[in-house]
C-alpha positions as a Markdown table, in Angstrom:
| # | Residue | x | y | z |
|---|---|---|---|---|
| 1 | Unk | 0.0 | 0.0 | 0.0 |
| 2 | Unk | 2.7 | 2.2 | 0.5 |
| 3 | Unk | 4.3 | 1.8 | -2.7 |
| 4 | Unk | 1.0 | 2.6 | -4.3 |
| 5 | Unk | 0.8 | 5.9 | -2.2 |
| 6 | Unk | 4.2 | 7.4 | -2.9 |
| 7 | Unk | 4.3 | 6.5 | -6.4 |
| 8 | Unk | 0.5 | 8.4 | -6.9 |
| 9 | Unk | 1.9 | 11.5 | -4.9 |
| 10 | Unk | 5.0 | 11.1 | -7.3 |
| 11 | Unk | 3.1 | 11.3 | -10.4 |
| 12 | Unk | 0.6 | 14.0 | -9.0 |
| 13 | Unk | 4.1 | 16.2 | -8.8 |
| 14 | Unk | 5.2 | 14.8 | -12.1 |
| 15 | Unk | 1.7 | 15.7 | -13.9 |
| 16 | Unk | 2.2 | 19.2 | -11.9 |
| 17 | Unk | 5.9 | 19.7 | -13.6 |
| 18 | Unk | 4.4 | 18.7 | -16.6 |
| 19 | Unk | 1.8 | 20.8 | -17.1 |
| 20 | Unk | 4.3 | 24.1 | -15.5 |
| 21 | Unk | 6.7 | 23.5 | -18.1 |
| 22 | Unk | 4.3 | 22.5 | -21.2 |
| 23 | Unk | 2.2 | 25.7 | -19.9 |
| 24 | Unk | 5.0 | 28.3 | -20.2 |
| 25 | Unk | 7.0 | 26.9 | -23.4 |
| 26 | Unk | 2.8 | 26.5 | -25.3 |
| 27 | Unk | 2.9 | 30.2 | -24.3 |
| 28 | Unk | 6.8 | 31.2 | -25.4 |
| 29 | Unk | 8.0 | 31.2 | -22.1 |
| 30 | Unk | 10.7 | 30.1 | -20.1 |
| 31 | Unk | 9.7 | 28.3 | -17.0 |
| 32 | Unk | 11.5 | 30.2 | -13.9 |
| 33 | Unk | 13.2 | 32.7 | -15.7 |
| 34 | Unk | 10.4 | 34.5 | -17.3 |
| 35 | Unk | 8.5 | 34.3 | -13.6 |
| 36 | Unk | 11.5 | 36.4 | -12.8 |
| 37 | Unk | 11.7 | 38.8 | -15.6 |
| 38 | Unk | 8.0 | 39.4 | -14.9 |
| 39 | Unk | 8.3 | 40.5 | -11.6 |
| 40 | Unk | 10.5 | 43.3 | -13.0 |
| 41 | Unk | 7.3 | 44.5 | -14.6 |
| 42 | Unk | 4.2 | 43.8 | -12.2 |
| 43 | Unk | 3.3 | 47.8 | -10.6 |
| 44 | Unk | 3.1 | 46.1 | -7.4 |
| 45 | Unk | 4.7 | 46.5 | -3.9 |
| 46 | Unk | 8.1 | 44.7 | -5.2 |
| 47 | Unk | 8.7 | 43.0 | -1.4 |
| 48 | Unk | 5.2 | 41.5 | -1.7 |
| 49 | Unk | 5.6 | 40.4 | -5.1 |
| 50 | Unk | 9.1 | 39.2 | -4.4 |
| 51 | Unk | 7.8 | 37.2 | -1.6 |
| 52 | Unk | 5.5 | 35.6 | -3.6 |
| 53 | Unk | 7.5 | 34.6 | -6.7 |
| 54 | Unk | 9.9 | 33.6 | -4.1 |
| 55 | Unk | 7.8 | 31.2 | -2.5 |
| 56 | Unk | 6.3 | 29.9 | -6.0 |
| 57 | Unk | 9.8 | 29.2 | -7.6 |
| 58 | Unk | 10.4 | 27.1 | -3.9 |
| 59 | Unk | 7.0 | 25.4 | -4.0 |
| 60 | Unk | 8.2 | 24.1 | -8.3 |
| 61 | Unk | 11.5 | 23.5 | -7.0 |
| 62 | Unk | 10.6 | 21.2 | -4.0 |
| 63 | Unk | 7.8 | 19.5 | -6.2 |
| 64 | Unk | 10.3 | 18.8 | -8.2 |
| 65 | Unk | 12.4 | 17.0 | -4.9 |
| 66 | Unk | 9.2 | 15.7 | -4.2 |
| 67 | Unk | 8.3 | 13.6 | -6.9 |
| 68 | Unk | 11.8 | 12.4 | -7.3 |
| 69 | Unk | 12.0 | 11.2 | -3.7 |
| 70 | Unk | 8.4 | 9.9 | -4.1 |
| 71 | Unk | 9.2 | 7.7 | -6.8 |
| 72 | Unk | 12.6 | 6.5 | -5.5 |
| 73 | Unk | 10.9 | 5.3 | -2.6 |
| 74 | Unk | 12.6 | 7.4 | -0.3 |
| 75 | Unk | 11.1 | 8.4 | 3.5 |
| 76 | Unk | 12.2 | 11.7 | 3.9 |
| 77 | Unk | 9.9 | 12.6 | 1.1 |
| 78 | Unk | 7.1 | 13.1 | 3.7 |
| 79 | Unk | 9.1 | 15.6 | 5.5 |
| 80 | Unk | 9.5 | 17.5 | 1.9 |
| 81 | Unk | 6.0 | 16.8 | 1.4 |
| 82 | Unk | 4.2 | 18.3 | 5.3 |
| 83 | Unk | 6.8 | 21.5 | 4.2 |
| 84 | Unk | 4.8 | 22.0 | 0.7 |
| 85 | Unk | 1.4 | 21.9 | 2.2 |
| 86 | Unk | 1.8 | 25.0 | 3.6 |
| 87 | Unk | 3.0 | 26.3 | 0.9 |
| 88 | Unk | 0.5 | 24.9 | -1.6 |
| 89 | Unk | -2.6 | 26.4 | 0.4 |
| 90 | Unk | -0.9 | 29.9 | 0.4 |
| 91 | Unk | -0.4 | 29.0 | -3.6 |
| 92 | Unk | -3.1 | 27.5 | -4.2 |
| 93 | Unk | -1.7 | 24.9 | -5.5 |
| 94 | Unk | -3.3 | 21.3 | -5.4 |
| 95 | Unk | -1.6 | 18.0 | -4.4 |
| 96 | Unk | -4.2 | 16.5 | -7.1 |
| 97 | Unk | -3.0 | 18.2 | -9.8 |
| 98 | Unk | -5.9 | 17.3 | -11.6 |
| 99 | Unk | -8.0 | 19.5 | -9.4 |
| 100 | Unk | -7.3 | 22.4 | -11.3 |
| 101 | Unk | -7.6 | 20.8 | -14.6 |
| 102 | Unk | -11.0 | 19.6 | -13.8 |
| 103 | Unk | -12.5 | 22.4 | -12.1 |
| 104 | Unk | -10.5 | 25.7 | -13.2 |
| 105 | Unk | -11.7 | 28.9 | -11.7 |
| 106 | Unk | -13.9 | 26.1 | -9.5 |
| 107 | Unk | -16.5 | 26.4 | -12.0 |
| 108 | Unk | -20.3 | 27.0 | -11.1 |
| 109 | Unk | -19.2 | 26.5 | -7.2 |
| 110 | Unk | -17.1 | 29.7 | -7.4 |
| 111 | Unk | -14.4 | 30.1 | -5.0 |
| 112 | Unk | -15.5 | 28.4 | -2.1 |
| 113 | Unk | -15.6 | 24.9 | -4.2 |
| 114 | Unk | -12.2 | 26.0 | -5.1 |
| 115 | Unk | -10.9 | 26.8 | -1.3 |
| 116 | Unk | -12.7 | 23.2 | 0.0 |
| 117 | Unk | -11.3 | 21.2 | -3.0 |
| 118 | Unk | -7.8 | 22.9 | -2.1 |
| 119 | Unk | -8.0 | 21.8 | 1.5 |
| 120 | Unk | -9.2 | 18.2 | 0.8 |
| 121 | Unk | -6.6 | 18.1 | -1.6 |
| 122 | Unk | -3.8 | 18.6 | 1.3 |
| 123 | Unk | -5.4 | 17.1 | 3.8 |
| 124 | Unk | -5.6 | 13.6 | 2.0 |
| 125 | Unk | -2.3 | 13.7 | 0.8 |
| 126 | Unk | -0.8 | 14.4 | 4.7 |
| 127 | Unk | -3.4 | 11.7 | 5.6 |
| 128 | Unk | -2.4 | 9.5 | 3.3 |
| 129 | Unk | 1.2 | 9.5 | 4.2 |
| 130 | Unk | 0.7 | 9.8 | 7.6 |
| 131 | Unk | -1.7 | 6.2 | 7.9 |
| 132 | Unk | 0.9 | 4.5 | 5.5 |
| 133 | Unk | 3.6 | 5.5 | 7.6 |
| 134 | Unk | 1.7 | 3.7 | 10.7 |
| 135 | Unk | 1.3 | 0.7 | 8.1 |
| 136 | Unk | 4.5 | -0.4 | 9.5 |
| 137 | Unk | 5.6 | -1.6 | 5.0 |
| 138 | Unk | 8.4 | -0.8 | 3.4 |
| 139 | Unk | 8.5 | 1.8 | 0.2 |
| 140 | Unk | 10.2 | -0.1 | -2.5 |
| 141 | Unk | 11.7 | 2.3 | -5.3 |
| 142 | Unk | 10.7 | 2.1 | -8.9 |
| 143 | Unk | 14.0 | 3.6 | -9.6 |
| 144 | Unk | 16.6 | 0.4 | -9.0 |
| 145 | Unk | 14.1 | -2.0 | -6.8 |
| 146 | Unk | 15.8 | -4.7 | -5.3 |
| 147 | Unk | 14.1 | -8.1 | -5.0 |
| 148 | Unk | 14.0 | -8.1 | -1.3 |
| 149 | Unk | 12.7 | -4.0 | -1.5 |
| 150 | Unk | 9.7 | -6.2 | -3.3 |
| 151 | Unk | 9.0 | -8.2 | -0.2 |
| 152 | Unk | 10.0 | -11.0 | -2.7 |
| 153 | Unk | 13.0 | -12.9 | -1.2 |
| 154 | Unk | 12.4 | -16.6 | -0.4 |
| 155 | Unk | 11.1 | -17.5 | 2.9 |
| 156 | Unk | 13.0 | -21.4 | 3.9 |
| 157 | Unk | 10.3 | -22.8 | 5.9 |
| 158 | Unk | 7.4 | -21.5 | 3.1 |
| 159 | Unk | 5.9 | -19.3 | 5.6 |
| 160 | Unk | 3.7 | -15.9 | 5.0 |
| 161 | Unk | 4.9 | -12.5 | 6.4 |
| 162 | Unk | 2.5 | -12.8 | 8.8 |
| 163 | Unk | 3.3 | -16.7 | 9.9 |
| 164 | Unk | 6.9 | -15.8 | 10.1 |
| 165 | Unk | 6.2 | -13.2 | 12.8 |
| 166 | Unk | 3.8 | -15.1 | 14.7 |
| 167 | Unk | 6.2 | -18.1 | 14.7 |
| 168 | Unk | 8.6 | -15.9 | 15.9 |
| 169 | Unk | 6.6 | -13.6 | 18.3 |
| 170 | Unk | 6.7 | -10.6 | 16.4 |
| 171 | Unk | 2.8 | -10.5 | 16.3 |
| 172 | Unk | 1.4 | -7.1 | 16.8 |
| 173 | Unk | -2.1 | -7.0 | 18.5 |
| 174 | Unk | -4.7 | -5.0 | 16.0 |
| 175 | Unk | -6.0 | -1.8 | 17.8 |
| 176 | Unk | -3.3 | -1.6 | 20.8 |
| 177 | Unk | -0.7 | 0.7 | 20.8 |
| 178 | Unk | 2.8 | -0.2 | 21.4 |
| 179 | Unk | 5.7 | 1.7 | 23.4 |
């Protein structure tokens, strides 16, 4: 279940990177580097505008981290990924990248659809990473998997997972918490 997670959240930022950089070159632009040259040109307050194109270029640049380190399989991802959230909801910014596909502008439901959407958005993916983290299964890497990363490796007596660690008293009791 865990490798299912992280390699959904890794193509959610890869559909994201997708769609940033087919956006600006479909439109002549240079991703990054023409976010900068336009914030020479916005009639703004320039520290509030700098803030924000600040924060934008981080948000694409850990995405980018992200889906890598998604992918690969790698736990620090959900450390990369509880620092986007905050991010993404001052962004506005979906995990599902479809989201905004789907529903731009939030369609008929106007902003508020748009705001809730948003927030179920970042509160599955934390969610999501959070319960598979307590599912105790290791994340094996699309990127160079190993055959014991697969759970694959030969078990001598023909037991299960779960029949190994009950013959050997590693069972954990469903519901209880342990220190």
């Amino acid at each position: 279940m865990k490798r299912f997670v992280f390699v959904f959240w890794g193509v959610m930022d890869l559909l994201y990177l997708i769609h940033f950089v087919g956006f600006n070159f479909v439109n002549g632009r240079v991703p990054i580097l023409s976010d900068l040259a336009s914030f020479r040109d916005l009639n703004q307050p320039l520290a509030l505008a700098g803030v924000f194109i600040g924060l934008s270029i981080a948000l694409t640049l850990s995405v980018a981290i992200s889906a890598f380190l998604f992918l690969s399989g790698h736990e620090v991802v959900r450390k990369v990924a509880f620092a986007q959230a905050p991010l993404r909801l001052l962004l506005a910014t979906p995990s599902l990248t479809f989201i905004s596909w789907l529903v731009p502008g939030a369609g008929s439901g106007g902003p508020a659809l748009g705001i809730v959407l948003l927030i179920s958005s970042e509160a599955l993916k934390i969610r999501s990473l959070q319960w598979v983290r307590h599912c105790g299964s290791k994340a094996p890497s699309l990127i160079g998997a190993q055959s014991e990363d697969l759970g694959v490796s030969p078990d001598p007596e023909g037991l299960t997972p779960i029949a190994s660690r009950v013959r050997y008293g590693q069972r954990r009791e469903v519901g209880r918490r342990h220190s």
